[in-house]
C-alpha positions as CSV (number, residue, x, y, z in Angstrom):
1,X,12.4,13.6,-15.5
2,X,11.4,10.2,-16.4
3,X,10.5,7.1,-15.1
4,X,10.0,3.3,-17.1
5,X,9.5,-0.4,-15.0
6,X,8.7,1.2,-11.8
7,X,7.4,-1.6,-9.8
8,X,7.3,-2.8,-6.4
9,X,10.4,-4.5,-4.9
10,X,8.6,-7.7,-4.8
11,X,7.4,-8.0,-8.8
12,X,4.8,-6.4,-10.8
13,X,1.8,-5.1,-10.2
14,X,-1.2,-7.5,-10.7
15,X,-4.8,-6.8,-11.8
16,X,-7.6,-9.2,-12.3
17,X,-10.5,-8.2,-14.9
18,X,-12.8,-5.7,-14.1
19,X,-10.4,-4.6,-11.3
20,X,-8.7,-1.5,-10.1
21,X,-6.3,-0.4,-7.9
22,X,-4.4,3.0,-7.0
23,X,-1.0,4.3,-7.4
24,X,0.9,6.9,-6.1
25,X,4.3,7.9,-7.4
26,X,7.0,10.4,-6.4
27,X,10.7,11.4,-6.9
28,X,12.8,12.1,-3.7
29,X,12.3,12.4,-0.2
30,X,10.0,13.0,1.0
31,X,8.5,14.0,-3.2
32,X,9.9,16.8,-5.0
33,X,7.7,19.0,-7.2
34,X,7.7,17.9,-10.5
35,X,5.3,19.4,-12.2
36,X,3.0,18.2,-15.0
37,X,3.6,14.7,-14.5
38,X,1.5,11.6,-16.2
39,X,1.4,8.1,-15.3
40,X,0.7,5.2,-17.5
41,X,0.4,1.3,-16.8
42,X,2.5,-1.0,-19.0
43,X,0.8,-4.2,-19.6
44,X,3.8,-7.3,-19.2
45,X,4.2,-9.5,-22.2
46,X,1.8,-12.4,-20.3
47,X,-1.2,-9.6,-20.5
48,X,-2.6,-10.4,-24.0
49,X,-6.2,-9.5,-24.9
50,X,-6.4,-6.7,-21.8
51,X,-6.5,-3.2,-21.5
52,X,-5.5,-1.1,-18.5
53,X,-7.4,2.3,-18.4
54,X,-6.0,5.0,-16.4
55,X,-8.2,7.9,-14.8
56,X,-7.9,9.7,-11.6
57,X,-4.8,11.3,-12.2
58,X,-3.8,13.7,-9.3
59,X,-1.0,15.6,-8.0
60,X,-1.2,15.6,-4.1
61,X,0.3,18.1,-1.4
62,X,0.9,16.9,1.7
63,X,3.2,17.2,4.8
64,X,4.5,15.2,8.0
65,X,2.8,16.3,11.0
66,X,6.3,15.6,13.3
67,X,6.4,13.4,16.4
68,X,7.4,13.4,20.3
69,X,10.1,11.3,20.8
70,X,9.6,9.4,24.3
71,X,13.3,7.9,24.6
72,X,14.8,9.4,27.0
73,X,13.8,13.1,27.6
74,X,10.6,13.9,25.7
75,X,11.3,16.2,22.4
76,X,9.4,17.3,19.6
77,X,10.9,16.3,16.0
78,X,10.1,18.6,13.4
79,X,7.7,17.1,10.4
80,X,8.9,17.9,6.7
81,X,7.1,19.4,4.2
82,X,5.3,20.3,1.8
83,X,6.0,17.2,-0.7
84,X,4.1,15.9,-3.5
85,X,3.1,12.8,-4.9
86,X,1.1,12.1,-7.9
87,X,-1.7,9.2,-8.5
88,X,-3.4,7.7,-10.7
89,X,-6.1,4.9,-10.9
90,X,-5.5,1.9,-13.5
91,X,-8.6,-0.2,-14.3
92,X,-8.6,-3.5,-16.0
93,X,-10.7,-3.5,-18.8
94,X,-9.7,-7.0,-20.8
95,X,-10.6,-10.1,-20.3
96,X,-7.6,-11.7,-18.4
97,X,-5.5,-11.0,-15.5
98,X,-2.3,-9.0,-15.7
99,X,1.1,-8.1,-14.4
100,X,2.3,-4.7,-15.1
101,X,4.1,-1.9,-14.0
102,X,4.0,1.9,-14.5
103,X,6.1,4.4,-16.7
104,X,5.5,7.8,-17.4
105,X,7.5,11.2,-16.3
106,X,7.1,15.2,-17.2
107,X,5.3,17.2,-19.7
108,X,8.4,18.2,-22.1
């Protein structure tokens, strides 16, 4: 699977020189298991003269613990899990501020 223009519902993501910032991506819910799966920034048209440099990639297992519920009588909810999400760190290297978002998908 694939992925091209993910972004946050409210716009792009924004970097200022010399900054960085982390994302974490996932398909499904809670994250299925993808496998191999790479991330890469993708500089908007207004980012000329930067470079976004991506490191930290990681593929993270994690689970929901659960909860009580207190409404009414007290019961336990059951937690889900295991998921996955994968992350990656994107540093801005140029000499301007940029808006991007991120593409990327499987090893095919």
């Amino acid at each position: 699977m694939s992925f091209n223009g993910l972004q946050p519902a409210s716009g792009p993501f924004f970097l200022a020189p010399g900054n960085s910032m982390r994302i974490n991506v996932w398909n499904g819910d809670p994250g299925n298991d993808e496998g191999a799966w790479w991330i890469m920034a993708h500089p908007l048209d207004e980012g000329f003269d930067t470079e976004l440099a991506l490191s930290d990639h990681s593929k993270i297992l994690s689970h929901e613990i659960g909860c009580i519920e207190v409404n009414g009588a007290a019961r336990a909810c059951p937690g889900s899990g295991p998921y996955f999400r994968y992350g990656v760190t994107v540093t801005n290297w140029g000499a301007s501020g940029v808006h991007f978002n991120v593409q990327g998908g499987g090893n095919t």
